[in-house]
Z-matrix of the N, CA and C atoms (Angstrom, degrees):
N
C 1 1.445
C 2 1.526 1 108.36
N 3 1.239 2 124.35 1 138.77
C 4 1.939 3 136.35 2 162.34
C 5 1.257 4 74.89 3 -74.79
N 6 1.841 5 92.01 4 148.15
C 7 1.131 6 151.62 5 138.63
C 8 1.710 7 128.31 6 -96.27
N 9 1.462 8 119.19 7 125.33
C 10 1.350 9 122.27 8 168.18
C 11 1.396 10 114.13 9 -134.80
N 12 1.204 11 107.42 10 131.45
C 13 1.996 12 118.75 11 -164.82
C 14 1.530 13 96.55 12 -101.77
N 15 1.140 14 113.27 13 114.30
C 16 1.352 15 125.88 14 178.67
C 17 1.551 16 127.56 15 -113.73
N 18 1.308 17 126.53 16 94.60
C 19 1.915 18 128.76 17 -169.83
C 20 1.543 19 96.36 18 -70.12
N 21 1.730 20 87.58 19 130.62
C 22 1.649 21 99.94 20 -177.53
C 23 1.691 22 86.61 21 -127.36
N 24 1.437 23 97.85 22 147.25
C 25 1.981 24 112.91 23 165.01
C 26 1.450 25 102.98 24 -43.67
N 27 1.188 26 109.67 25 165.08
C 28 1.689 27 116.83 26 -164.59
C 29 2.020 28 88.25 27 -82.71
N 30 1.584 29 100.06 28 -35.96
C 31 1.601 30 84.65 29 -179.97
C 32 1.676 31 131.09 30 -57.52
N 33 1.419 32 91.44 31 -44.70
C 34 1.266 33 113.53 32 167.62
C 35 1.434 34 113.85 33 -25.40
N 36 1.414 35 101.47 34 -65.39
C 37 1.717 36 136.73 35 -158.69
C 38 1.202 37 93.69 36 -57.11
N 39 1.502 38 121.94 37 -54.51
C 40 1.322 39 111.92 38 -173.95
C 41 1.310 40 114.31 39 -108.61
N 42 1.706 41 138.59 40 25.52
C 43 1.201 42 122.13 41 133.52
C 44 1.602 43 107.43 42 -80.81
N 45 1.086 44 145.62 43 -19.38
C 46 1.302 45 130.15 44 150.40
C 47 1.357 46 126.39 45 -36.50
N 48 1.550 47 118.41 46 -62.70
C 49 1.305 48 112.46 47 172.73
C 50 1.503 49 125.00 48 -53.40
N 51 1.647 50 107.48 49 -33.26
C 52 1.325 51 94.58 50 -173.35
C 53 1.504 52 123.50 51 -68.99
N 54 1.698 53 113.85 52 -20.62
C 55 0.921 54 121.73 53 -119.51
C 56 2.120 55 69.70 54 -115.78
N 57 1.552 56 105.00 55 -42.11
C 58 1.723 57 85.66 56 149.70
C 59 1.136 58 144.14 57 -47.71
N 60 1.143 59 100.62 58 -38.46
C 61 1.764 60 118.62 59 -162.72
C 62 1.726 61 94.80 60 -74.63
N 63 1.674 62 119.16 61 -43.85
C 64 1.359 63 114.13 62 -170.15
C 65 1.633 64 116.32 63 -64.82
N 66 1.356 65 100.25 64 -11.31
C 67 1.671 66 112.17 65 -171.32
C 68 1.469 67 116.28 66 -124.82
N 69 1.154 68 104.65 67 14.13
C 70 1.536 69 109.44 68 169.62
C 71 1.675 70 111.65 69 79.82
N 72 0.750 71 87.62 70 17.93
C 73 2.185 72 94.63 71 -167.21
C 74 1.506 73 110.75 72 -100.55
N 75 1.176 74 101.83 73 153.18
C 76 1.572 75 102.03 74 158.19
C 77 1.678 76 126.27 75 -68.18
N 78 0.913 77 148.23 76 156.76
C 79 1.619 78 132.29 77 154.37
C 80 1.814 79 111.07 78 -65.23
N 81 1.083 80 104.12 79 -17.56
C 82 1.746 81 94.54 80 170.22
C 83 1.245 82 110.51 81 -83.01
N 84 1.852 83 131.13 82 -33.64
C 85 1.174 84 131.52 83 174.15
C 86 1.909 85 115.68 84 -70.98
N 87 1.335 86 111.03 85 -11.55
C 88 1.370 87 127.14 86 -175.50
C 89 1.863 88 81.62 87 -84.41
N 90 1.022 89 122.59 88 -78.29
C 91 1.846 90 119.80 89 -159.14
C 92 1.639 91 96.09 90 -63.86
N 93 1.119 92 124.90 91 -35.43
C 94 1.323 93 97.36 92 174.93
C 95 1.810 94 133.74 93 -64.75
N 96 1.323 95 106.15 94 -48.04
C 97 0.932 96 120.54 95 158.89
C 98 1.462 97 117.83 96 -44.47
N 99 1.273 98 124.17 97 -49.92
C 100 1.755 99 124.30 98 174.90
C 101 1.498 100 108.62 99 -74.01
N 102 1.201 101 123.34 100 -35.51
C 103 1.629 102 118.31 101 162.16
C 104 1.713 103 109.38 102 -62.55
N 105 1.318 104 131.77 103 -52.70
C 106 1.245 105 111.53 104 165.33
C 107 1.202 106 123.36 105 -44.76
N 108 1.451 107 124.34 106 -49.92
C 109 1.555 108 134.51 107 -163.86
C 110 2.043 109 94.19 108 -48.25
N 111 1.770 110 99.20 109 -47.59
C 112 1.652 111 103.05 110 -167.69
C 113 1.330 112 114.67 111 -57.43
N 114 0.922 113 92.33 112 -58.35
C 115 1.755 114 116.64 113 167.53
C 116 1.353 115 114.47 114 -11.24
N 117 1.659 116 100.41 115 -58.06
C 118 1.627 117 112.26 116 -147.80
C 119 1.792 118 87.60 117 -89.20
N 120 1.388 119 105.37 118 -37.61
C 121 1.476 120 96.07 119 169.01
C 122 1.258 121 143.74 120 -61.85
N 123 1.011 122 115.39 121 -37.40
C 124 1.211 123 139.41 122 172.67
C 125 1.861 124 94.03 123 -64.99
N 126 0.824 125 137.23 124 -54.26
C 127 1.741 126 128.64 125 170.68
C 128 1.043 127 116.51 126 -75.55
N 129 1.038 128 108.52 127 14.48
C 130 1.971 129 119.58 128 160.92
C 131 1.298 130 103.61 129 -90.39
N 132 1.435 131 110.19 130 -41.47
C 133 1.722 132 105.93 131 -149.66
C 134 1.206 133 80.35 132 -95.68
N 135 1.694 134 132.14 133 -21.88
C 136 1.952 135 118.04 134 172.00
C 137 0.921 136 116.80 135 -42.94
N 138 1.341 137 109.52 136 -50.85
C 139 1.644 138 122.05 137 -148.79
C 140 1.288 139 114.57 138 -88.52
N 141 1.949 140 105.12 139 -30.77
C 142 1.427 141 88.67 140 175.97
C 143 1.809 142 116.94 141 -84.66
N 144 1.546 143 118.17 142 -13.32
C 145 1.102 144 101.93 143 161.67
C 146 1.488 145 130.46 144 -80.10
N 147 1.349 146 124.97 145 -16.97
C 148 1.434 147 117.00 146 137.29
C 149 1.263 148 129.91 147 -32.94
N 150 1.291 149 115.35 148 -53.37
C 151 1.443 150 109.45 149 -177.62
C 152 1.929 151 116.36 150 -72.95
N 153 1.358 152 81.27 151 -15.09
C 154 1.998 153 96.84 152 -174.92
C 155 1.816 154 91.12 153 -67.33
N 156 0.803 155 124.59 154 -70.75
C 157 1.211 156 149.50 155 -175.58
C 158 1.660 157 112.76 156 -25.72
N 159 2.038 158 94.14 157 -64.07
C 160 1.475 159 96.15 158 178.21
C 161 1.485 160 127.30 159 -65.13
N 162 1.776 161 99.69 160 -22.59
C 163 1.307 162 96.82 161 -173.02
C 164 1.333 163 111.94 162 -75.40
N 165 1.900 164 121.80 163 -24.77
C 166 1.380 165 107.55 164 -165.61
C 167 1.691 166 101.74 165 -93.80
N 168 1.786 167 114.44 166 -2.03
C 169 1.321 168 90.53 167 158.18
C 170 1.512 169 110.40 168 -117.14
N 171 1.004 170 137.31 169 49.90
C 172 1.418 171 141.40 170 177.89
C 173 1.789 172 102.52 171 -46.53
N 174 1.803 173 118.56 172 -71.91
C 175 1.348 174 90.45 173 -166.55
C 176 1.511 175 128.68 174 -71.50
N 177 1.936 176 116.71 175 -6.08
C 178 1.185 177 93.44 176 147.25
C 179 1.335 178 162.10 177 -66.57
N 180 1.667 179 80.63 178 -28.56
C 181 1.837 180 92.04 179 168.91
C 182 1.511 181 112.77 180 -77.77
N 183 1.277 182 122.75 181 -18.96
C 184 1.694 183 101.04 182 150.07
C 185 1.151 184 141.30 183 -78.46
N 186 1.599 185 104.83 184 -2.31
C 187 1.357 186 105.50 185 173.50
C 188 1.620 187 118.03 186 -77.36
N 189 1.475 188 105.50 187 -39.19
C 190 1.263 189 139.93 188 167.77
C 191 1.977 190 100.19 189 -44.99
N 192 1.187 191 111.41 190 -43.54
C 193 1.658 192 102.07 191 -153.23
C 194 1.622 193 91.54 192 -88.80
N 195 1.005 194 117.11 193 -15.63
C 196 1.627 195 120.17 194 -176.16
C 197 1.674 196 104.92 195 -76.44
């Protein structure tokens, strides 16, 4: 597994912990989980502007694929 060490504000720091502690979690299982959550969003908003994209140039890119 990577590792990345990340400095958070002391507030930060400890609404993290609490916010583990209220849910049974670690604070490393809290940022991972919210880095996935980004992740997955962020390839939402890829994909659908990819798809924005292909549709408004569709007959060039078939002209292109020929």
């Amino acid at each position: 597994m990577n590792e990345i060490t990340i400095g958070l504000p002391g507030t930060e720091w400890a609404e993290l912990g609490d916010l583990a502690d209220a849910t049974g979690r670690t604070p490393e299982d809290v940022v991972r989980e919210a880095v996935r959550a980004h992740l997955r969003a962020e390839r939402e908003k890829v994909a659908a502007a990819a798809g924005r994209l292909a549709d408004r140039h569709a007959p060039l890119l078939q002209r292109l694929g020929r």
